[in-house]
N, C-alpha and C positions, 0 to 999 in steps of 0.2 A: 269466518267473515261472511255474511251474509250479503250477496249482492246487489240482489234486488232491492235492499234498503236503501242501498245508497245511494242506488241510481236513482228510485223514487224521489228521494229528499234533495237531489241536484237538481232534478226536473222542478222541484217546487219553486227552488233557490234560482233556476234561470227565466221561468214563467216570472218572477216577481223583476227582474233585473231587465226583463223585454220591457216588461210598461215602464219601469222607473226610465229605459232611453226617448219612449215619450215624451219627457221634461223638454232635454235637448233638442229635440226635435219640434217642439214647439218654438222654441228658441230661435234656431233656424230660419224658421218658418218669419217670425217678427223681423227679422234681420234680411229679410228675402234674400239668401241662402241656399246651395243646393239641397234638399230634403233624400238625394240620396244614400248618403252616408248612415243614417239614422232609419231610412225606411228597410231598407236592406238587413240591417244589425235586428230589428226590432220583428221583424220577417224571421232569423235565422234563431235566435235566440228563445224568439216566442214558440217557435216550434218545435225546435230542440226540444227546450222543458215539457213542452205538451208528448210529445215522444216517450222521453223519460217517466212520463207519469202513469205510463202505462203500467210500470213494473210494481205496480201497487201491490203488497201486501200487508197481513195482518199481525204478521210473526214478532215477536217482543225484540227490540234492541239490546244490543249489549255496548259493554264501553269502546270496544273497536270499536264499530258502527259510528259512533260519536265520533271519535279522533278518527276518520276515515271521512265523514261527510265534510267535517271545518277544515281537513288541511285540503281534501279535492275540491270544495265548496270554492274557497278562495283561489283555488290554482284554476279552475273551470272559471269564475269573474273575471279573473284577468285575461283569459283566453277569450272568450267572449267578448268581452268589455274593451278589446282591443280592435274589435272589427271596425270600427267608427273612424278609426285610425287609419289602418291601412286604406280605406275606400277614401279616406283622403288622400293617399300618393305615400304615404310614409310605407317604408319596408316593412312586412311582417314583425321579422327580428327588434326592430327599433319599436312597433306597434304594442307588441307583446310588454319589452322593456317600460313603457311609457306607462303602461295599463296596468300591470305589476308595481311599478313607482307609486300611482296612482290608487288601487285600492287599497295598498300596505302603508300609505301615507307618507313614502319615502322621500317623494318631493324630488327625487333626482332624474335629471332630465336629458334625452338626447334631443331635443329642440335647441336649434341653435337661433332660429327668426321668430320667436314664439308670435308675436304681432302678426307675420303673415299668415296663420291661420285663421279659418272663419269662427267666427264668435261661439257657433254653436257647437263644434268641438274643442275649443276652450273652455265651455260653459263643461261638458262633459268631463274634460280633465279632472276641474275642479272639484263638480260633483260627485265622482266617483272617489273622489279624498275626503270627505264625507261622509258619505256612505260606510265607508273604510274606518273610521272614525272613530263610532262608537261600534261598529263591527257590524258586518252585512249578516253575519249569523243569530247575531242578537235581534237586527231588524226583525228576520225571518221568526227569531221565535215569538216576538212579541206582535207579528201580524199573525201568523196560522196558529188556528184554534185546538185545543186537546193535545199537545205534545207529549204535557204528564215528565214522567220519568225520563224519555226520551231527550226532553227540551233540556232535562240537569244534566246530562250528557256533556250535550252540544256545548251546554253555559260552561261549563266545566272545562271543555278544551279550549274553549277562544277566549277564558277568561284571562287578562293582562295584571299578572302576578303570582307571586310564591302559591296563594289560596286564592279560591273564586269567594266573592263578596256579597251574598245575597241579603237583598235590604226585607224579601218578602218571603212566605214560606214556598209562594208557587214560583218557577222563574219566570214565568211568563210573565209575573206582576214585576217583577225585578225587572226585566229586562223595557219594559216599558214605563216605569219610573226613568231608569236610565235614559230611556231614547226623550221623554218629555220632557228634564233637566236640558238634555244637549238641547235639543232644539228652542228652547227658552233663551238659555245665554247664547244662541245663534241670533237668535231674534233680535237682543239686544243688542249683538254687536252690528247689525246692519245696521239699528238706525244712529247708532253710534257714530259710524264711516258715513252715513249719508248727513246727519248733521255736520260731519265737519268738511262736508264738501265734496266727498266720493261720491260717484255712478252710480244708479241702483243695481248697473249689470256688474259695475264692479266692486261694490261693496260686499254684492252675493258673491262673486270665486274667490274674494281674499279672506269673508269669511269662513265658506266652506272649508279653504286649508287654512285657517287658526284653527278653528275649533277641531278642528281632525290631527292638528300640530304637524299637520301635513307639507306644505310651503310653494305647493307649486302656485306661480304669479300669470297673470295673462299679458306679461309683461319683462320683456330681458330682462329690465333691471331692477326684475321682483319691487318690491317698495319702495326701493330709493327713486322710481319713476314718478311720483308721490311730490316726491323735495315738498314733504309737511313735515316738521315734527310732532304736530299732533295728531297724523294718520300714525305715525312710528309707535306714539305711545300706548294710543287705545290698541293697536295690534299688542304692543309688550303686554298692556293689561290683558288682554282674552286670553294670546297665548301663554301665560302664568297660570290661568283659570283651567286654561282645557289642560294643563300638566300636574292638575291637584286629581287627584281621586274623586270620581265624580259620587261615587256613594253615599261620602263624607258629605259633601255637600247635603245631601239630603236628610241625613242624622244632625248634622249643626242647623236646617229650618224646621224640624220637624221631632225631634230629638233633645236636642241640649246646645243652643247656641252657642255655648262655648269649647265645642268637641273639637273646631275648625284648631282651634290652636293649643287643645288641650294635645292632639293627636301626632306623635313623636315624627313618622316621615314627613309631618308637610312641616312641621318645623323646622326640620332637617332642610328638607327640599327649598326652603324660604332664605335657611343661613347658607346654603352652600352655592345659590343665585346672589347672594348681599355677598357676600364674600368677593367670590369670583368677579363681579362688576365691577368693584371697590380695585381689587387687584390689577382689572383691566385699566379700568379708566388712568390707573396713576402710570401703568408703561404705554398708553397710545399719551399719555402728556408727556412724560420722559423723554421716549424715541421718537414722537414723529414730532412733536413739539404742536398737537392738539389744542384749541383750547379748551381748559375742563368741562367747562359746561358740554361741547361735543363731545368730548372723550367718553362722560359721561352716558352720554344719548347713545353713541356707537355701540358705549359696549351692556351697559343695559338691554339692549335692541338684542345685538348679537348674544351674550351668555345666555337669556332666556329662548330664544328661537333656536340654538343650539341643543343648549340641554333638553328642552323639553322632545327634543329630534323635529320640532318645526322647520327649521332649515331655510326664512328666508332671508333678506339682504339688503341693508342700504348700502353699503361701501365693498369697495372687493376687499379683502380682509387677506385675501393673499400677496397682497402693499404691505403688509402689518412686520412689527419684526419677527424675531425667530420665538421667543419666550411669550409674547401674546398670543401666539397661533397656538403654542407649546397649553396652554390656558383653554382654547377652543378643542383642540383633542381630547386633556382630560374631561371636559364636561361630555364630549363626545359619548363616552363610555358611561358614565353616571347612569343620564337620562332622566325622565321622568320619575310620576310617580304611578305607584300601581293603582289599578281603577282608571287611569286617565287614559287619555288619546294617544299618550306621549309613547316613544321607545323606548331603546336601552336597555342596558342593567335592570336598572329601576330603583328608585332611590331606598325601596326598602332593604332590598336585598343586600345594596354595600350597607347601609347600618344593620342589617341583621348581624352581616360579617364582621365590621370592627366590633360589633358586641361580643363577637364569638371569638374573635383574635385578642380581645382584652380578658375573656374567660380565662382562654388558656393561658396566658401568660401568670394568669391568677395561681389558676393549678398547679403552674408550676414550681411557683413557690410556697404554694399549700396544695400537693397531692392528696390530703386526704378530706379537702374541703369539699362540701358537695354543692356545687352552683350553676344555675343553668343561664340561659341566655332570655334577659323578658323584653317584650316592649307593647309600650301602652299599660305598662304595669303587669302583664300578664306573660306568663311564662310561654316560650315558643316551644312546642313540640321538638326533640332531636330529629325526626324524621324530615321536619321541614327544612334546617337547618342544614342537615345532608343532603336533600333536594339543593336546592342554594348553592353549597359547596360546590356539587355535579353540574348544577347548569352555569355556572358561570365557568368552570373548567372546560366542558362542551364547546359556550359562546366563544371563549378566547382561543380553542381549538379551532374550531371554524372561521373568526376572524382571522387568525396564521395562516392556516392554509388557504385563503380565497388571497388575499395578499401576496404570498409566494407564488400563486399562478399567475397573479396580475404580470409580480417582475419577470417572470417564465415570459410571458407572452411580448416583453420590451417595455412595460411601463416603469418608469422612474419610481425610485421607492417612496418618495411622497404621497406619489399620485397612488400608487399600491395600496398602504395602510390608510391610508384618508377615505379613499373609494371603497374598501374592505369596511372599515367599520362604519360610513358613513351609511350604506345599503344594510349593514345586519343591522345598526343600531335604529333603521329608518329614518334618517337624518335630512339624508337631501344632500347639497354640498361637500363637497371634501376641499383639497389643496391642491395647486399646480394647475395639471389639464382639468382637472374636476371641479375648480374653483367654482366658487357663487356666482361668477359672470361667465364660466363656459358650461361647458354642457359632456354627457359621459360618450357623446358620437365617436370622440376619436379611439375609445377602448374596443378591442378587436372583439368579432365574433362571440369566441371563446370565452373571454373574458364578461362581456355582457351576460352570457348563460349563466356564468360562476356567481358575477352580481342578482340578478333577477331571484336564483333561490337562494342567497343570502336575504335576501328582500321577503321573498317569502317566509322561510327559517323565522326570521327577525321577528317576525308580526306576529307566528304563533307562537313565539315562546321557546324553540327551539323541539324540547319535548314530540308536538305533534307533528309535524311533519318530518322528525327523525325515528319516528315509531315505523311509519311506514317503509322502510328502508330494514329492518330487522326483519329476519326469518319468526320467529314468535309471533309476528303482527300476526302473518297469515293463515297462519295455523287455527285451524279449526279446535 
């Protein structure tokens, strides 16, 4: 492991993230606002990296180096990125969690007055879910010039699914294809929220977590503070959009307009949101005696801000009965799709898997048939497949165990596996104390830590930030 690279490339990664506190800081400033919080952060930050950048060298990278810069890359944002926090009165420990939540797009929150905060670190919260979004790594490689080899690295660890998706031969062209899609359908959806009546200050934090399927609100009661239905919808629409593969997108304008639905997980990803809605909608009329049209609205609203691991909220849903909730766990796990903003599983990977669990059962009854697993018509590699296997074995390893520390530490088993997968899967919300209308304040110490690198874990993939924990990482 080479050190000096990676201190180098963190220094890059915090000199860009002192200016981007800039933004906020103007913010403040319009809001006539303390400017301490922001000048302070943008002081420590700014110099930090300049610091770091001392450690320049010329020497070639290797693939450590890559999975070294994206998992300490995101762990140093969060640290950083939390300073705005604390110099507002919030604890370290809750600063850190908040900021963690916030670049991993987890949406979960230990604010319990969110309104009593000043605009311009709400403005921060938000944007830093954002930023988080389409990944601060990707930012970086598509602002700093000549990365080369180095940059497929990087794309490589932070990329969101089983394979990394390049639309160009260089990634640096990729990764700023990417960033120019996101910010296009960002675009749209502010004036979207501003036609139909939203703030321009709040159209920008609701839509910074849609499009990141991030969910934190500058608002207790995230969207349902709103009471529009047609604020509820245009969010259901974006956040559907940010939980598609954003690649695709660019292949169906650019490509073959017909790839959008030729393309086997977003058809997937499309029936298993129509499904689940449809399923909801007829137990919230059942049980709570709804009427459909809301039923409708509620759970439309909820499956897709769910699954995609958005995670915001018009109703508390912890009202709901036991089988509708039972409905919002499994989508829990699902998640997105790969390419997107979203969390989770990711919707390829369970259909990799029921393709692979239909193989077999195939085999079984024809052992000497030779069949592999395809999709998209094209046959998936074994090796990918075994990847697959392993990280979902991994993800439900680490969901159990961050859960049985929760009930270790006195939380109720609701609140355990809700808060466990809601933080790995980037969710946001869980059940119980974690519900869509409180907040994760009351989870001990302990527990916070156990959440926060589940939140981490979650966001790269599982893989990079479990690399570094192995004796092999470090070895030269």
């Amino acid at each position: 492991m080479n050190f000096r690279i990676v201190l180098y490339v963190l220094g890059g990664l915090l000199r860009l993230l002192g200016l981007l506190m800039l933004v906020p800081l103007g913010v403040s400033y319009y809001y006539g606002e303390s400017l301490t919080p922001f000048l302070v952060s943008v002081l420590i930050t700014t110099l930090t990296g300049f610091l770091l950048l001392s450690y320049k060298t010329e020497e070639e990278w290797m693939r450590k180096e890559g999975f070294a810069i994206v998992a300490l890359g995101w762990l140093a944002a969060a640290f950083f990125g939390a300073i705005p926090f604390v110099l507002d009165g919030i604890s370290p420990l809750n600063s850190l969690f908040e900021s963690m939540s916030g670049f991993t797009t987890t949406g979960s929150t230990i604010l319990t007055d969110i309104e009593s905060h000043p605009k311009g670190i709400l403005f921060w919260r938000g944007m830093i879910q954002w930023l988080g979004g389409m990944g601060i790594i990707v930012l970086f490689i598509a602002i700093l010039p000549k990365l080369g080899v180095a940059g497929r690295q990087l794309f490589r660890a932070e990329a969101p699914g089983p394979t990394e998706d390049k639309l160009k031969p260089r990634v640096r062209e990729t990764a700023r294809i990417l960033w120019m899609i996101y910010f296009v359908i960002s675009f749209l959806q502010v004036v979207a929220l501003m036609l139909a009546g939203v703030s321009l200050y709040d159209s920008l934090n609701h839509m910074f977590t849609t499009m990141a399927c991030g969910g934190f609100s500058n608002y207790t009661l995230s969207v349902g503070a709103f009471y529009s239905p047609l604020v509820e919808y245009i969010i259901t629409f974006f956040t559907f959009v940010a939980g598609a593969n954003f690649a695709l997108y660019y292949r169906a304008i650019f490509v073959d307009k017909n790839l959008l639905f030729k393309d086997e997980e977003f058809r997937f990803y499309t029936a298993l949101i129509l499904a689940a809605s449809g399923l909801l909608t007829f137990l919230l009329w059942r049980d709570l005696g709804t009427d459909v049209f809301d039923s409708f609205r509620f759970s439309i609203f909820h499956i897709v801000t769910i699954m995609t691991s958005t995670g915001f909220a018009t109703t508390d849903f912890n009202l709901w009965s036991d089988s509708a909730k039972m409905i919002l766990i499994i989508v829990m796990f699902i998640g997105a799709c790969a390419g997107s903003t979203g969390g989770g599983i990711k919707v390829v990977r369970i259909l990799i898997l029921l393709k692979h669990s239909r193989m077999e059962l195939f085999k079984a009854l024809h052992p000497r048939a030779i069949k592999g697993v395809k999709f998209n018509n094209r046959n998936v590699p074994e090796e990918i497949v075994n990847s697959i296997v392993s990280f979902v074995a991994i993800y439900l390893l680490i969901f159990v165990s961050s859960a049985l520390i929760l009930s270790v530490l006195g939380m109720d088993i609701i609140t355990s596996v809700t808060a466990s997968i809601a933080t790995l899967g980037n969710i946001g919300p869980g059940l119980n104390v974690v519900g869509p209308m409180g907040s994760f304040d009351p989870i001990p110490p302990l527990g916070k830590l156990v959440l926060i690198a589940n939140m981490w874990i979650g966001r790269l993939e599982v893989y990079t930030v479990i690399l570094l924990f192995t004796p092999e990482f470090w070895n030269r």
